[in-house]
N, CA, C and O atoms as a GROMACS GRO file, in nm:
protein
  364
    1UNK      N    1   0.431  -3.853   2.382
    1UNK     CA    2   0.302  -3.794   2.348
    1UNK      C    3   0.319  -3.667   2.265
    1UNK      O    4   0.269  -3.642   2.156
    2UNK      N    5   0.414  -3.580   2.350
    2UNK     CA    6   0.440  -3.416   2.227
    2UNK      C    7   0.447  -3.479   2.090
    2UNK      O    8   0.358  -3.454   2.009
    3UNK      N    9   0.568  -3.577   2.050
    3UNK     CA   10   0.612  -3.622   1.954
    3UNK      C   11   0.487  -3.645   1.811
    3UNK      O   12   0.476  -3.603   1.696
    4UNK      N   13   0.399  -3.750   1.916
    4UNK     CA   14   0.284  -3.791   1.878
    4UNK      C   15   0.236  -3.664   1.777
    4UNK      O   16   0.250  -3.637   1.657
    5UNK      N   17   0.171  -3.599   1.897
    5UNK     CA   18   0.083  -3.455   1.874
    5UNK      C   19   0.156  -3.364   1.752
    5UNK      O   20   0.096  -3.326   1.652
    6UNK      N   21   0.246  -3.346   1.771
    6UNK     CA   22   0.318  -3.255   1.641
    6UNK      C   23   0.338  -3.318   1.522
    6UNK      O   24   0.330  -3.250   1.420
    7UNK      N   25   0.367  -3.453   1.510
    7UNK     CA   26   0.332  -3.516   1.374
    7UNK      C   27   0.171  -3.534   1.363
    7UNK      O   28   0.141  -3.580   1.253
    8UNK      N   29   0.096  -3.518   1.418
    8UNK     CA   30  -0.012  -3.510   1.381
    8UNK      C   31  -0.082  -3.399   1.344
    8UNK      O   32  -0.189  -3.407   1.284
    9UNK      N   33  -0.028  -3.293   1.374
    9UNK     CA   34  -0.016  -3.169   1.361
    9UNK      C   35   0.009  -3.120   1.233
    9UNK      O   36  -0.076  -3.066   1.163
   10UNK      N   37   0.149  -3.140   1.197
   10UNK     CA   38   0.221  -3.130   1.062
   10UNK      C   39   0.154  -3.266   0.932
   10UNK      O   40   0.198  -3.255   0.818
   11UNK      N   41   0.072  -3.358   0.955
   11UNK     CA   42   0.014  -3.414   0.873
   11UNK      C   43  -0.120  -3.313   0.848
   11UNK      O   44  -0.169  -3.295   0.736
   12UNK      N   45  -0.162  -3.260   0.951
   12UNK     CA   46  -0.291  -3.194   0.880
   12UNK      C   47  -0.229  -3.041   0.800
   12UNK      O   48  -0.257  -2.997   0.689
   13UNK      N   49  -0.151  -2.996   0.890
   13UNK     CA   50  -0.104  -2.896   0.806
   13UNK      C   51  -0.055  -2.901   0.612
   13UNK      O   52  -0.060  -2.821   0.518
   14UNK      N   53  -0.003  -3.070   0.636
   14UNK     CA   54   0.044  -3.089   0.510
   14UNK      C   55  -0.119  -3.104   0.400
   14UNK      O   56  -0.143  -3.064   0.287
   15UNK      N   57  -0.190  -3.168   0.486
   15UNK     CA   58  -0.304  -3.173   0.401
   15UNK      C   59  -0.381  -2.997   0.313
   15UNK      O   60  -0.409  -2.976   0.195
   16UNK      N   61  -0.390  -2.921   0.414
   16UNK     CA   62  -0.422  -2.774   0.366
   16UNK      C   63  -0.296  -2.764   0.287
   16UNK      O   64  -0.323  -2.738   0.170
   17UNK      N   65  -0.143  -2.776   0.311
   17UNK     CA   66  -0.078  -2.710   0.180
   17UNK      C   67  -0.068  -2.732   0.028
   17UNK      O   68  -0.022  -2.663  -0.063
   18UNK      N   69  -0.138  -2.878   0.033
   18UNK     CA   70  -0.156  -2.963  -0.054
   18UNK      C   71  -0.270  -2.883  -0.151
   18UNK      O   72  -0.244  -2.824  -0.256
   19UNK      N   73  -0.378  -2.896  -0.098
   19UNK     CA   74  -0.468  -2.771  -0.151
   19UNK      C   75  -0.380  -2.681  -0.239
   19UNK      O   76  -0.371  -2.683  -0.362
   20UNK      N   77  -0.310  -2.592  -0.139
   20UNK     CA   78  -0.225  -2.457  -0.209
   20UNK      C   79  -0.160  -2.499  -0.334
   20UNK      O   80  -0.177  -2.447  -0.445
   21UNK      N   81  -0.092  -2.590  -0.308
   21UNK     CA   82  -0.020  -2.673  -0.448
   21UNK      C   83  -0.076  -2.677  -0.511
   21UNK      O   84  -0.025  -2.621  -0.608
   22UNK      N   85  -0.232  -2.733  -0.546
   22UNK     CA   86  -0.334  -2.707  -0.625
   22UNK      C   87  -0.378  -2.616  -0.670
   22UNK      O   88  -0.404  -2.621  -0.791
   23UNK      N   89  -0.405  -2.505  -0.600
   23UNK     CA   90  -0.480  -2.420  -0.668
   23UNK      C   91  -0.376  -2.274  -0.686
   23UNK      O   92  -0.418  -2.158  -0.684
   24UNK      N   93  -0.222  -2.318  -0.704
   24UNK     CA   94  -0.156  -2.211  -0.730
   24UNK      C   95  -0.148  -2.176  -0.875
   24UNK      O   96  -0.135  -2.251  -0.972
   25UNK      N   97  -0.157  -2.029  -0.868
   25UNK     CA   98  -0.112  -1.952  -1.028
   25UNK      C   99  -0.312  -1.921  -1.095
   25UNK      O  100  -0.343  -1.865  -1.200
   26UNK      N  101  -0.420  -1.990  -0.976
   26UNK     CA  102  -0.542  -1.947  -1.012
   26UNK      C  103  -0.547  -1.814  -0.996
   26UNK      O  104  -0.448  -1.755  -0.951
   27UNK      N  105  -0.706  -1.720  -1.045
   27UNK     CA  106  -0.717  -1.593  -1.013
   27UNK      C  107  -0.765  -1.597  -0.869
   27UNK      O  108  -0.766  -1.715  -0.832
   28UNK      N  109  -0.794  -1.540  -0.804
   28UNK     CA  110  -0.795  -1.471  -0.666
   28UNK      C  111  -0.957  -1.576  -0.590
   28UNK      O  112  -0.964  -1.639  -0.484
   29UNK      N  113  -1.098  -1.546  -0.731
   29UNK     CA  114  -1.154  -1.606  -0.694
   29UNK      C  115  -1.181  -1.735  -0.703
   29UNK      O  116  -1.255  -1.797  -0.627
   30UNK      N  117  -1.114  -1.783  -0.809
   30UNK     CA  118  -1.081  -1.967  -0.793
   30UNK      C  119  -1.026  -1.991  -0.681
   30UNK      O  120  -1.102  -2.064  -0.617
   31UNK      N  121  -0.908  -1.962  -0.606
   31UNK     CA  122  -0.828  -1.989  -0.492
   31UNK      C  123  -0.936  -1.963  -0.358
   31UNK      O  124  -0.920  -2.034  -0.259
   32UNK      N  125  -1.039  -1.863  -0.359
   32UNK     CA  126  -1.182  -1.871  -0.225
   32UNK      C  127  -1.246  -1.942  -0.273
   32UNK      O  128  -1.324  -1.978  -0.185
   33UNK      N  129  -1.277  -2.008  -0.393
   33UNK     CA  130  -1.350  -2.077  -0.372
   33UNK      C  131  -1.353  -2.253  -0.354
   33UNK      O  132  -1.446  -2.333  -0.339
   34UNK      N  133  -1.175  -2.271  -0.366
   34UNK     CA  134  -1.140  -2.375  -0.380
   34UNK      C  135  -1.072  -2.398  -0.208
   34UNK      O  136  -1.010  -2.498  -0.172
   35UNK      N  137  -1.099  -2.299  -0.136
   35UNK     CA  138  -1.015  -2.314  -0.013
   35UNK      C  139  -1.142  -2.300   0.081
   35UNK      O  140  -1.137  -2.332   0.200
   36UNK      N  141  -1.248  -2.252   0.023
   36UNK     CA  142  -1.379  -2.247   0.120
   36UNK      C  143  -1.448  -2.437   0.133
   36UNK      O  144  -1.491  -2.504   0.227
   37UNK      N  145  -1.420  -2.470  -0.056
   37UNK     CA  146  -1.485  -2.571  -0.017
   37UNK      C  147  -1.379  -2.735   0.032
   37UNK      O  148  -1.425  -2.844   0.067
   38UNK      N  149  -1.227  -2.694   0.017
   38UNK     CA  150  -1.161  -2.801   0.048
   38UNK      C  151  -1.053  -2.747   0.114
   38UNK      O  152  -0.952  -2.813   0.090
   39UNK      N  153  -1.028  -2.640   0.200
   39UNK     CA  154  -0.929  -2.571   0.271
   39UNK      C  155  -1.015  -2.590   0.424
   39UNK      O  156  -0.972  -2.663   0.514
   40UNK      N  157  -1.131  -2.517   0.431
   40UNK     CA  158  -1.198  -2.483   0.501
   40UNK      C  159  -1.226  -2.604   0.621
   40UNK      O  160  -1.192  -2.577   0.736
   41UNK      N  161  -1.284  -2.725   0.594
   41UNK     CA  162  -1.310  -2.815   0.648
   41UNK      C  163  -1.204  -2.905   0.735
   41UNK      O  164  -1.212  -2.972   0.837
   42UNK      N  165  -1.063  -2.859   0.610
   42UNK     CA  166  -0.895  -2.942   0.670
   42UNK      C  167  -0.907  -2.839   0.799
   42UNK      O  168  -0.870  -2.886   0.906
   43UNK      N  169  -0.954  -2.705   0.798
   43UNK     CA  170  -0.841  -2.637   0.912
   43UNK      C  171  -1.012  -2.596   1.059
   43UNK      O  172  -1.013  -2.571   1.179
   44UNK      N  173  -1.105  -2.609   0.970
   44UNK     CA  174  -1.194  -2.662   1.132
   44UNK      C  175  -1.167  -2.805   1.180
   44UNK      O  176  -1.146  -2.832   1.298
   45UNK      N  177  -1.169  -2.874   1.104
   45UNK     CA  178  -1.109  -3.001   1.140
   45UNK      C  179  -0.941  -2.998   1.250
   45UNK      O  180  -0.922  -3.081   1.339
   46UNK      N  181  -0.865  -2.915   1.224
   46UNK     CA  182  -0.774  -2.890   1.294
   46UNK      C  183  -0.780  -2.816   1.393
   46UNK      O  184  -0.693  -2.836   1.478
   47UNK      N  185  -0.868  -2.721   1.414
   47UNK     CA  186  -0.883  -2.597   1.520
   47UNK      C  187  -0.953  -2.725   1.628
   47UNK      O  188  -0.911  -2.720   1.744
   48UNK      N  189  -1.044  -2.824   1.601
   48UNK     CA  190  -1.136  -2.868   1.672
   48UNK      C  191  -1.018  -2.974   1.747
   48UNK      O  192  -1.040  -3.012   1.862
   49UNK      N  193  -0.915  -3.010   1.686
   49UNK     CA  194  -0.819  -3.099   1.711
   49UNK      C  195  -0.781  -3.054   1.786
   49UNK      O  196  -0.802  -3.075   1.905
   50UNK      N  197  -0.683  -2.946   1.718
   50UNK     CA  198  -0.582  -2.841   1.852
   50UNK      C  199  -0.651  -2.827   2.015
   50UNK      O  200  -0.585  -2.854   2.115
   51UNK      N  201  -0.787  -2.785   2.021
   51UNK     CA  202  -0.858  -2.762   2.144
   51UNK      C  203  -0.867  -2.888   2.190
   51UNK      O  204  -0.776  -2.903   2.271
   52UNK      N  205  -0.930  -2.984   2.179
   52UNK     CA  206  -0.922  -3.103   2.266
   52UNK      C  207  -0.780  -3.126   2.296
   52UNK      O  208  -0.760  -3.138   2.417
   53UNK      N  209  -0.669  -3.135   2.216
   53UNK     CA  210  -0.526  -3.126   2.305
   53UNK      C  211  -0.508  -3.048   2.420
   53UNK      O  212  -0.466  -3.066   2.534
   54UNK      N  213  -0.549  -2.958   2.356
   54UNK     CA  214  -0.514  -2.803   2.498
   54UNK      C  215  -0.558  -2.854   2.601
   54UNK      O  216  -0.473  -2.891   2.682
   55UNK      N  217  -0.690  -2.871   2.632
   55UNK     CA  218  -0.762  -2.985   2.694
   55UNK      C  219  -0.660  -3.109   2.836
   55UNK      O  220  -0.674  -3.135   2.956
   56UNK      N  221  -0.566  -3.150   2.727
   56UNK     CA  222  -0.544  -3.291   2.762
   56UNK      C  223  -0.372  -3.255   2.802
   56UNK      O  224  -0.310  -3.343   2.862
   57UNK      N  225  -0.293  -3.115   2.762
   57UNK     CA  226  -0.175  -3.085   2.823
   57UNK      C  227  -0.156  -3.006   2.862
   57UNK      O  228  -0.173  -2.908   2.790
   58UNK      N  229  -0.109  -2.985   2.992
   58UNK     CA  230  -0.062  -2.863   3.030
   58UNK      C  231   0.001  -2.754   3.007
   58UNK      O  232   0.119  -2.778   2.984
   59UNK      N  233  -0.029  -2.633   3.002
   59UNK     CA  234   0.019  -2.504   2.960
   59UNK      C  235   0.130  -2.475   2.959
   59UNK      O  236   0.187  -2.411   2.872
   60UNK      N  237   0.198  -2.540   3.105
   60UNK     CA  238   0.378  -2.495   3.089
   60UNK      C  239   0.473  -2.610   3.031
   60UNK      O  240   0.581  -2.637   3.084
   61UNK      N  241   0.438  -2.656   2.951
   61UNK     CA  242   0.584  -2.738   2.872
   61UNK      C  243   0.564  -2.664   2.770
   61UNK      O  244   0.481  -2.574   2.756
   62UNK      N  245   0.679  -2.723   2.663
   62UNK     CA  246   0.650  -2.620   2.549
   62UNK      C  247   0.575  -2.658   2.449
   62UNK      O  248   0.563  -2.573   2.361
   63UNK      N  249   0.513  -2.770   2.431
   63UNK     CA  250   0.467  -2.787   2.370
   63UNK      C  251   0.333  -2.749   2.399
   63UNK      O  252   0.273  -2.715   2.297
   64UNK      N  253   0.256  -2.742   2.520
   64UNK     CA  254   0.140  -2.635   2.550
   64UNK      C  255   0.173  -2.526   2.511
   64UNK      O  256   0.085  -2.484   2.436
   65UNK      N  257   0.279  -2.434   2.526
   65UNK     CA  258   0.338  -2.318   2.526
   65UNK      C  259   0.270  -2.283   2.362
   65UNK      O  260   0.203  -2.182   2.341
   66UNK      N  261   0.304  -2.394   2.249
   66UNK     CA  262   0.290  -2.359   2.133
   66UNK      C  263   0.110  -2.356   2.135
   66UNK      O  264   0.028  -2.268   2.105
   67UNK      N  265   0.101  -2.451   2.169
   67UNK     CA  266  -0.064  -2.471   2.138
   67UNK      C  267  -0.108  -2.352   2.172
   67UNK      O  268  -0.140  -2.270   2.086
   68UNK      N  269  -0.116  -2.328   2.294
   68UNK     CA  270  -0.178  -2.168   2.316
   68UNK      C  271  -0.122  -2.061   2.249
   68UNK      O  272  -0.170  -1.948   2.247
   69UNK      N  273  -0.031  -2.092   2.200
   69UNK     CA  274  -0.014  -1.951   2.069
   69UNK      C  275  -0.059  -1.959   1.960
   69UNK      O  276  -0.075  -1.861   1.887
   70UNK      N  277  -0.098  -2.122   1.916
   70UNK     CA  278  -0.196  -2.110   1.791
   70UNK      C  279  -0.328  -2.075   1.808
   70UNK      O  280  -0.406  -2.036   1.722
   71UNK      N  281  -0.348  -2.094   1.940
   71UNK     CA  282  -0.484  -2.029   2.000
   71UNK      C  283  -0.505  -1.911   1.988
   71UNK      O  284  -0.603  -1.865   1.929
   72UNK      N  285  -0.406  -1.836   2.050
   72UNK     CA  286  -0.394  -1.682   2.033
   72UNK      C  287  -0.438  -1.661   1.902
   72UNK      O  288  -0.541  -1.596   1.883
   73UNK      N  289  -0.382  -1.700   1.823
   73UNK     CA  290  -0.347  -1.689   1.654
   73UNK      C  291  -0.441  -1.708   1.547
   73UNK      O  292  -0.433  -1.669   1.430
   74UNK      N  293  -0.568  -1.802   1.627
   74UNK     CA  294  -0.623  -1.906   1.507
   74UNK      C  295  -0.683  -1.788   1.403
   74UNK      O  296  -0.677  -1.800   1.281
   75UNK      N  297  -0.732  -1.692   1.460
   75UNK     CA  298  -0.870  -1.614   1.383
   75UNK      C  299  -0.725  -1.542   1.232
   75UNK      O  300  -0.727  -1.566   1.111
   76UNK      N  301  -0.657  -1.486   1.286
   76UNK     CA  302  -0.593  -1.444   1.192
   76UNK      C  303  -0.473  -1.519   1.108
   76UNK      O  304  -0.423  -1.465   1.009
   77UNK      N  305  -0.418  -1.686   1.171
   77UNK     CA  306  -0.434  -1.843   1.071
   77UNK      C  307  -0.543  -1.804   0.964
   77UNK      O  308  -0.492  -1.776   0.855
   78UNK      N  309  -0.644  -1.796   0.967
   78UNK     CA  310  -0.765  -1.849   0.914
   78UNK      C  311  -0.776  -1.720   0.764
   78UNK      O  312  -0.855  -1.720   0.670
   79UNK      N  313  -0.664  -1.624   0.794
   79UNK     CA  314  -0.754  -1.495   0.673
   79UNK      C  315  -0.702  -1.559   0.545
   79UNK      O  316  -0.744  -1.494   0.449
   80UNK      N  317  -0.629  -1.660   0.508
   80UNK     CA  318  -0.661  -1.693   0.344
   80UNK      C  319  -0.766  -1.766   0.318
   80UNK      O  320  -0.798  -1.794   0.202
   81UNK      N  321  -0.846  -1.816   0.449
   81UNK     CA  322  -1.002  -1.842   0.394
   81UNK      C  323  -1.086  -1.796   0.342
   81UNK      O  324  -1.167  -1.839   0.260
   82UNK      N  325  -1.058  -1.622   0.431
   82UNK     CA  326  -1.172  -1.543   0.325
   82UNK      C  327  -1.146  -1.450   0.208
   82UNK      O  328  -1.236  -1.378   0.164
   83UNK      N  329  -1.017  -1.450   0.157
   83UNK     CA  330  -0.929  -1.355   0.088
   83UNK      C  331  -0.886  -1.478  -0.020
   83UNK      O  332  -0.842  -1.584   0.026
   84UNK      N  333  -0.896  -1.463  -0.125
   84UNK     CA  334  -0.822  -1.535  -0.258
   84UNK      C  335  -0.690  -1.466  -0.295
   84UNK      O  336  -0.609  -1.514  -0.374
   85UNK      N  337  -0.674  -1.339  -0.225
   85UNK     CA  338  -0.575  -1.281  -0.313
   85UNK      C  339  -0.439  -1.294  -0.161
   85UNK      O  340  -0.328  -1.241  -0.160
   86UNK      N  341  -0.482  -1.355  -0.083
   86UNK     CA  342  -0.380  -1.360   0.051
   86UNK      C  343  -0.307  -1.486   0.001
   86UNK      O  344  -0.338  -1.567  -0.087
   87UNK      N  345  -0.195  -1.479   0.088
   87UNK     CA  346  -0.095  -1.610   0.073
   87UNK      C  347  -0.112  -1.652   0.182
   87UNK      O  348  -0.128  -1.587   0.285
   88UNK      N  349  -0.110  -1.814   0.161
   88UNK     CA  350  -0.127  -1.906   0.318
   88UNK      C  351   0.016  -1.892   0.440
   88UNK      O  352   0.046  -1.962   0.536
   89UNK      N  353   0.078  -1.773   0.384
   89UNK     CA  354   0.208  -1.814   0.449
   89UNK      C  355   0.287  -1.700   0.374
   89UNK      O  356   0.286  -1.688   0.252
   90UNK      N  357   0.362  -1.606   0.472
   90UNK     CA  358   0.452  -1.544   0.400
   90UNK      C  359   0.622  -1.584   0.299
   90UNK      O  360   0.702  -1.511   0.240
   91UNK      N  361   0.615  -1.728   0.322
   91UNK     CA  362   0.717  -1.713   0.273
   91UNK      C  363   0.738  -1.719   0.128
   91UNK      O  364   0.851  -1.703   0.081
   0.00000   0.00000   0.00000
């Protein structure tokens, strides 16, 4: 089931980076407005995902372990939604 859940995980993730691939080397406000209207929907679509898991596994394996840290996490996940000039990712 973890197995399951984390490739399903990393497919939606791949879907939002896909976006990024797209709209890299735009100015600041092409990139909000291209992540409000096709970023935005991939990663409520995922937040709504993540919670029904939480839901369905328990907190102490590790793979709960992670989920509730993306929980912790989601609001500040979410700041290249409202920022064009942020990177989805420091690296």
């Amino acid at each position: 089931m973890g197995v399951t859940i984390a490739a399903e995980v990393l497919r939606q993730i791949a879907e939002i980076y896909a976006v990024e691939k797209d709209i890299r080397g735009t100015s600041s406000g092409q990139r909000l407005s291209a992540r409000q209207a096709r970023s935005a929907p991939l990663v409520e679509a995922l937040g709504i995902w993540l919670k029904l898991q939480r839901l369905s596994i328990s907190a102490k394996p590790r793979l709960g372990e992670k989920l509730a840290y993306i929980h912790r996490h989601w609001d500040g996940l979410q700041t290249f939604l409202t920022d064009g000039r942020v990177e989805i990712d420091s690296n």
